[in-house]
C-alpha positions in Angstrom: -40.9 -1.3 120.4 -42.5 -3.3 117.3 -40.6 -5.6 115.4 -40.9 -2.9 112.0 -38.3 -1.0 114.3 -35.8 -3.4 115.1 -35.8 -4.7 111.5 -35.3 -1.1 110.0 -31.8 -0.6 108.3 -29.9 1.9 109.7 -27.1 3.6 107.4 -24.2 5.5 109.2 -21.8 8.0 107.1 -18.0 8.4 108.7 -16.9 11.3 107.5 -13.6 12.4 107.3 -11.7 14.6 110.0 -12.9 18.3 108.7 -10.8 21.2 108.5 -11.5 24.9 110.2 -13.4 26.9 108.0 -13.3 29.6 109.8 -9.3 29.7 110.0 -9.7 28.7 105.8 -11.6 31.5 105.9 -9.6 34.2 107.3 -6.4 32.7 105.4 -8.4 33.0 102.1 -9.2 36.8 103.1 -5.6 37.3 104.1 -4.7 35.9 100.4 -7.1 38.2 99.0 -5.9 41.2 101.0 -2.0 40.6 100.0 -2.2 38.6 96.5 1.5 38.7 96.2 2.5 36.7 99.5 4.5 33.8 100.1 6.1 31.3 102.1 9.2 29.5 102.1 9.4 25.7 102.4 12.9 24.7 103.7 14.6 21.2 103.9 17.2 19.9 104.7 18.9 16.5 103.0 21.6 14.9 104.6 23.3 11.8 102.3 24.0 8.6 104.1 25.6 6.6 101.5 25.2 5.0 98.7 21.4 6.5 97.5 20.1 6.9 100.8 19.6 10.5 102.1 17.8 11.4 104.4 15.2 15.2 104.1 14.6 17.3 107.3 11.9 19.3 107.7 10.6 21.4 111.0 10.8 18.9 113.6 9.3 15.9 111.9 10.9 12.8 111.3 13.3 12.7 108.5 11.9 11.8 104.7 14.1 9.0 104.1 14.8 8.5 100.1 16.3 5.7 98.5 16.5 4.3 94.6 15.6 1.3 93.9 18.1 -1.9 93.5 17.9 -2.1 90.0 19.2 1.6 89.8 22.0 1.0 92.2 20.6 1.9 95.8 19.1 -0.5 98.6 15.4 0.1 98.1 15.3 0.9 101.7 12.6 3.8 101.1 10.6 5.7 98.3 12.7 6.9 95.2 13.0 10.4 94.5 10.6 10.9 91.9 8.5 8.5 94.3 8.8 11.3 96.6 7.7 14.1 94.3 4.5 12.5 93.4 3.1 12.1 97.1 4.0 15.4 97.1 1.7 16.2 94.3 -1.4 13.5 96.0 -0.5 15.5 99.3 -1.2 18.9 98.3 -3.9 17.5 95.4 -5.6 16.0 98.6 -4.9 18.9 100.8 -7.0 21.5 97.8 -9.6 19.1 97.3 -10.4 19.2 101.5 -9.7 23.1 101.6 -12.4 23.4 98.3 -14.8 20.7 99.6 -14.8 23.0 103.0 -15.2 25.9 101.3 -18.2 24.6 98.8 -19.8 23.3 102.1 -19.5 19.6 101.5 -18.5 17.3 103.7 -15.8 14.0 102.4 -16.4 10.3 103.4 -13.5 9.6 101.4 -10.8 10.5 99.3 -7.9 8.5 97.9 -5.6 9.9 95.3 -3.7 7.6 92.9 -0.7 8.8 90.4 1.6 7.6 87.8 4.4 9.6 86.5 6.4 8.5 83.6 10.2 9.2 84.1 13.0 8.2 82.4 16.8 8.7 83.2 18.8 7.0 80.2 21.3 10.4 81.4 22.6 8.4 84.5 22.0 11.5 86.0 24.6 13.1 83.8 27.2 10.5 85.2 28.1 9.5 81.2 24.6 8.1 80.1 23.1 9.3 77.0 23.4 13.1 75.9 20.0 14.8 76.6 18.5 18.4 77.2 16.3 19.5 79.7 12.8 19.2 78.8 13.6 15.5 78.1 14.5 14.5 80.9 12.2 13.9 84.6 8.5 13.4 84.3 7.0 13.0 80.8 3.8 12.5 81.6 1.5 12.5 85.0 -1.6 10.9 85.3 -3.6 11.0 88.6 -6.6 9.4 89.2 -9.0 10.7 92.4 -11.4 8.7 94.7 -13.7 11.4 96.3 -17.0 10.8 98.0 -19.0 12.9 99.7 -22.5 14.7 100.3 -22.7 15.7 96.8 -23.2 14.6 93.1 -20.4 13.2 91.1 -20.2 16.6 88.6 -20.1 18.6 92.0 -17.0 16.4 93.5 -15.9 16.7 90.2 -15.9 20.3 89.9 -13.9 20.0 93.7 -11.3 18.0 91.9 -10.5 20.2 88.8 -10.4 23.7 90.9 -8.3 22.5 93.6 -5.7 21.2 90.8 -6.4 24.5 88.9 -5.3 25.8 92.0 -2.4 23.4 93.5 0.7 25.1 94.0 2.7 21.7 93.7 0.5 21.1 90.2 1.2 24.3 89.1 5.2 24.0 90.0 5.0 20.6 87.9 3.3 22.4 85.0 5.3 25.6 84.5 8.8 25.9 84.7 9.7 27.7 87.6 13.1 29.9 88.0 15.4 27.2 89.8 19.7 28.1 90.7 21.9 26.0 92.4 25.1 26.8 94.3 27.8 25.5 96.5 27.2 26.4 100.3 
C-alpha cells in the first residue's frame, strides 16, 4: 500500500432502516384494485384521575396523556393536542418513507418538526368563554421537515409535498370529517 491510499478520505452514508417495496407494492395495487377500502383504528382510553388517561391500542404499551400544570393536570406526559401532532409527524414521516421507496430513493435522515396553535379560552365547555366550533382546537399548523437523501433538494421536496397531499392524518386535520359521540 502507498501512503496516497492510507491518506484517501473515505465517506460512509448510514441510511435509514428501508421499508418493503415489494409489500408497498402489492398494498398500492390492492388500493388501486378496491379505491373505496378502509380500515378501522381502535383505542381505547382509560382516565386515571385528574388529567391523566391513559390510550390502549393493540398490544402496545398504553399512550399515556396528561395536561400540563398550568392547565390543571400533573405534566406527567404529552398533552392532548401534544398527542395529535406526533400523530401528524408519524404518519407525515410514515408517507415521506412509503414515497421516497416508491420514487427509488433511499433517506439518511428525516426529522419532522411541528407547531400547532391551540387555544382553549372554552375551558373545555366547563363555563369558559362562549365559542363555536371552527374557533376552537388548532388554528394554525405549521411543520417543518428535515429530509436527506440520494437526491436533489426539489426531488426531496417533491417527496415531502405528495406524501402530505396524500396523509390521511393531514387530510383528517384539513377537512372536517363526519364525527358522533355517544354514551356506551
Amino acid at each position: 500500500m502507498t501512503t496516497d491510499t492510507l491518506d484517501a478520505p473515505t465517506t460512509l452514508k448510514a441510511y435509514l432502516k428501508p421499508i418493503d417495496s415489494q409489500g408497498l407494492a402489492a398494498f398500492a395495487a390492492k388500493g388501486c384494485a378496491n379505491p373505496a377500502s378502509r380500515g378501522t383504528n381502535k383505542v381505547k382510553t382509560v382516565m386515571q384521575g385528574m388529567y391523566r388517561s391513559l390510550s390502549y391500542v393493540g398490544n402496545h404499551a398504553p399512550v399515556v396523556v396528561d395536561e400540563p400544570l398550568h392547565l390543571f393536570g400533573e405534566d406527567t406526559a404529552p398533552a392532548p393536542g401534544e398527542i395529535v401532532l406526533s400523530g401528524l409527524g408519524g404518519c407525515l414521516a410514515v408517507g415521506i418513507t412509503a414515497v421516497a421507496t416508491w420514487k427509488k430513493v433511499q433517506l439518511t435522515k428525516l426529522e419532522i418538526f411541528m407547531e400547532g396553535d391551540i387555544g382553549n379560552p372554552a375551558a373545555w365547555g366547563a363555563g369558559g368563554a362562549p365559542k363555536l366550533a371552527p374557533d376552537m382546537g388548532f388554528q394554525a399548523i405549521r411543520v417543518k421537515v428535515l429530509v436527506e437523501g440520494d437526491a436533489s433538494r426539489e426531488v426531496l421536496d417533491e417527496i415531502v409535498q405528495h406524501a402530505n397531499f396524500y396523509s390521511p392524518v393531514a387530510n383528517s386535520m384539513r377537512n372536517p370529517i363526519p364525527f358522533e359521540i355517544s354514551l356506551a
